[in-house]
C-alpha positions as CSV (number, residue, x, y, z in Angstrom):
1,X,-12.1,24.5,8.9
2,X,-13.4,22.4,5.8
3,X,-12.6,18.8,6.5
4,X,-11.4,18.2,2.9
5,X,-8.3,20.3,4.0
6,X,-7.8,17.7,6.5
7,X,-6.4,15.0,4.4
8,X,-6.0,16.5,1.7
9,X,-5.9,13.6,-0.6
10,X,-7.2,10.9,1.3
11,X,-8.7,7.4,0.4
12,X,-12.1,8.7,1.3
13,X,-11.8,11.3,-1.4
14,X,-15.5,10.9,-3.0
15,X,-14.1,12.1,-6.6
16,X,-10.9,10.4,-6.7
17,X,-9.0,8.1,-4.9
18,X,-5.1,8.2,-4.2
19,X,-3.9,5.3,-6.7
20,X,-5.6,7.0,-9.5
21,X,-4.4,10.0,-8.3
22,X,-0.9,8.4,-8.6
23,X,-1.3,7.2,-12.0
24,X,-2.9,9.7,-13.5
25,X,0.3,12.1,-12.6
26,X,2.6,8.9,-13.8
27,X,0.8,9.4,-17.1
28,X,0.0,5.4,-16.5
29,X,-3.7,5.8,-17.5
30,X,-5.9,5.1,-20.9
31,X,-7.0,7.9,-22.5
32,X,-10.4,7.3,-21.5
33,X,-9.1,7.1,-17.5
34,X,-7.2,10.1,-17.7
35,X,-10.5,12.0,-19.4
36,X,-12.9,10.8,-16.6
37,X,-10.4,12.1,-14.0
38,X,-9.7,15.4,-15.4
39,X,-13.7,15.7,-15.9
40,X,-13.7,15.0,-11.7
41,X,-11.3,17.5,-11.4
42,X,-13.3,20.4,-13.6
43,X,-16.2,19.9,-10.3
44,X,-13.7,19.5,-7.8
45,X,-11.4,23.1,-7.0
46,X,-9.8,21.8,-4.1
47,X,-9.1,18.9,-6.2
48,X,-7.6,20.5,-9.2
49,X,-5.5,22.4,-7.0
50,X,-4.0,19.6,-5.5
51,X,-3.4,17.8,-9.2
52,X,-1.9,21.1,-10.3
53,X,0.4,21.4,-7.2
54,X,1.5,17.8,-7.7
55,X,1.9,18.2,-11.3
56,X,4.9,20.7,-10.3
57,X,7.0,18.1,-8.4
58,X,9.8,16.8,-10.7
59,X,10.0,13.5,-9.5
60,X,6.7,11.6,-10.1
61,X,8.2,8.8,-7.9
62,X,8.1,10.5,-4.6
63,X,4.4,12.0,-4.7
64,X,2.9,10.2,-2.4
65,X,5.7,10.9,0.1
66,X,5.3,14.5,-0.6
67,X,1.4,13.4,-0.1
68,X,1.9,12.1,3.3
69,X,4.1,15.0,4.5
70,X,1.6,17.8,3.5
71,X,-1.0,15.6,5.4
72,X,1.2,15.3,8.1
73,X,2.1,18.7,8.2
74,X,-1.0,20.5,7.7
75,X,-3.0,18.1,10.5
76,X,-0.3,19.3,13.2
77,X,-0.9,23.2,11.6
78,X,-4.6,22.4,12.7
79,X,-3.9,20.4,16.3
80,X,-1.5,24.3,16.9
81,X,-4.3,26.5,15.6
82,X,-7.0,24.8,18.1
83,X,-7.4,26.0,21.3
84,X,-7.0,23.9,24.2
85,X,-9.3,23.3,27.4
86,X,-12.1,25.6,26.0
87,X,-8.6,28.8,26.3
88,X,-8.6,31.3,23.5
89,X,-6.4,30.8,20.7
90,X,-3.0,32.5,20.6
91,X,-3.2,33.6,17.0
92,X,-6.5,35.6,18.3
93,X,-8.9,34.2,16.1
């Protein structure tokens, strides 16, 4: 599994980290901010995907919450889908 999907917007993010993330969605960056991270996001998919998911939300305040569960959620989605003690997965993969 690509390790991006781990976390999916994590600090370590090479393009973009989470506070800029943040305000850029707030709409609390300069013009000039907000150009260099949508230019990040034009050679990032998984990236722009994210933005464009989070850009749906209504309330701007409770991103990162959102943020956290999706992490949460999609890590313990990956801990299910691995197989344990070398046994085959259930799912048959």
């Amino acid at each position: 599994m690509n390790k991006d999907l781990l976390n999916i917007l994590s600090d370590s993010n090479k393009d973009i980290d989470n506070q800029q993330l943040m305000d850029y969605l707030s709409g609390r960056l300069s013009d000039k901010e907000r150009h260099e991270v949508e230019q990040k996001m034009a050679g990032n998919e998984l990236l722009n995907d994210a933005v464009e998911g989070l850009q749906g939300f209504s309330d701007k305040k409770n991103v990162q919450a959102y943020v956290d569960q999706l992490n949460a959620a999609t890590t313990a989605r990956i801990n299910l889908d691995r197989p344990t003690s070398g046994a085959p997965s259930s799912r048959g993969t």
